[in-house]
C-alpha positions as CSV (number, residue, x, y, z in Angstrom):
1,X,79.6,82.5,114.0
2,X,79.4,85.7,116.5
3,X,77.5,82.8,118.7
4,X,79.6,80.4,118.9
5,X,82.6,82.9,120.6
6,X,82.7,83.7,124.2
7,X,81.6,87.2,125.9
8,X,85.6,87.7,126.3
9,X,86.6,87.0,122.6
10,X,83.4,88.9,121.2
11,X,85.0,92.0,123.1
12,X,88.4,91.6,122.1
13,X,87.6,91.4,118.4
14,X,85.2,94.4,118.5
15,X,87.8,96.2,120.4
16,X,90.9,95.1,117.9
17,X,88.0,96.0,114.7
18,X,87.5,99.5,116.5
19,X,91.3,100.5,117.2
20,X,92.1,99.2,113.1
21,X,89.6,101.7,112.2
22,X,90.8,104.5,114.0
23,X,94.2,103.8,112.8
24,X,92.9,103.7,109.3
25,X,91.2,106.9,109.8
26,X,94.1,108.5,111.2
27,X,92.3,109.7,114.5
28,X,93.9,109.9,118.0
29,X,91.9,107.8,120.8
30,X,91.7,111.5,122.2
31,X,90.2,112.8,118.7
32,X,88.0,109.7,118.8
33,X,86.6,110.2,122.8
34,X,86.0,114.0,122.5
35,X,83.9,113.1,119.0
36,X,82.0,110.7,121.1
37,X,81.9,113.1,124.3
38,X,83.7,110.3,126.7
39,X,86.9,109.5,128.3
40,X,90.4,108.4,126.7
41,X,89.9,105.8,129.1
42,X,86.9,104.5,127.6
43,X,88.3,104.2,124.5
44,X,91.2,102.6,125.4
45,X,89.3,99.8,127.5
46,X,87.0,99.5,124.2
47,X,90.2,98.6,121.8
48,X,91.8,96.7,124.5
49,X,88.3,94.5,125.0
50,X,88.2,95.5,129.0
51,X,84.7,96.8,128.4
52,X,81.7,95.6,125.7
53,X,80.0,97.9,123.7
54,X,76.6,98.8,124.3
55,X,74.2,99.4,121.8
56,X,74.4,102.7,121.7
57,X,78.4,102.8,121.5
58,X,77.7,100.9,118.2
59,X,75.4,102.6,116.9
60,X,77.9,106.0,118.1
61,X,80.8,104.3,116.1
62,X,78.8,103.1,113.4
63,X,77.4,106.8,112.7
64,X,81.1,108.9,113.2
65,X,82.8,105.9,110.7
66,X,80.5,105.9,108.5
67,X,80.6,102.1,108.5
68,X,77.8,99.6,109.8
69,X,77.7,97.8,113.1
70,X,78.2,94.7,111.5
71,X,82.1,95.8,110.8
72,X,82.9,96.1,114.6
73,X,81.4,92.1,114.4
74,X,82.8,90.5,111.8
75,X,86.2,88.6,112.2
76,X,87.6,90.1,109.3
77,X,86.0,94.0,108.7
C-alpha cells in the first residue's frame, strides 16, 4: 500500500495523520514544537506535507503520542 503512493502523497497523509492527532490531543502546534525542541515552522511544514519525516521525527512523535509509527502511515490511523 505505502509503496504504491508517491514521495508527495506519502507526506501529505503523514502530515494530515500528524495534525488529526494533535487536534485530538488538544495540543497547540506551539505546545507540540517546544515538546519536540523545534520550530512552529517545522511543524507546520510537517502537517501541511512541505517536509517528510525522518526517522527520528517518527520515532519523536511516536514516543510524545504514545502511538506507533505505523499510525502516521496508515491511510486511515
Amino acid at each position: 500500500m505505502l509503496e504504491d503512493i508517491s514521495r508527495n502523497e506519502r507526506r501529505k497523509l503523514t502530515g494530515a495523520n500528524l495534525r488529526k492527532l494533535r487536534y485530538k490531543e488538544k495540543l497547540t502546534a506551539e505546545e507540540l514544537a517546544a515538546r519536540m525542541q523545534l520550530t512552529v515552522d517545522f511543524v507546520d511544514r510537517l502537517e501541511r506535507g512541505h517536509r517528510g519525516m525522518t526517522e527520528r521525527t517518527l520515532n519523536m512523535l511516536s514516543e510524545i503520542f504514545n502511538v506507533s509509527a505505523d499510525y502516521f502511515l496508515n491511510e486511515e490511523p
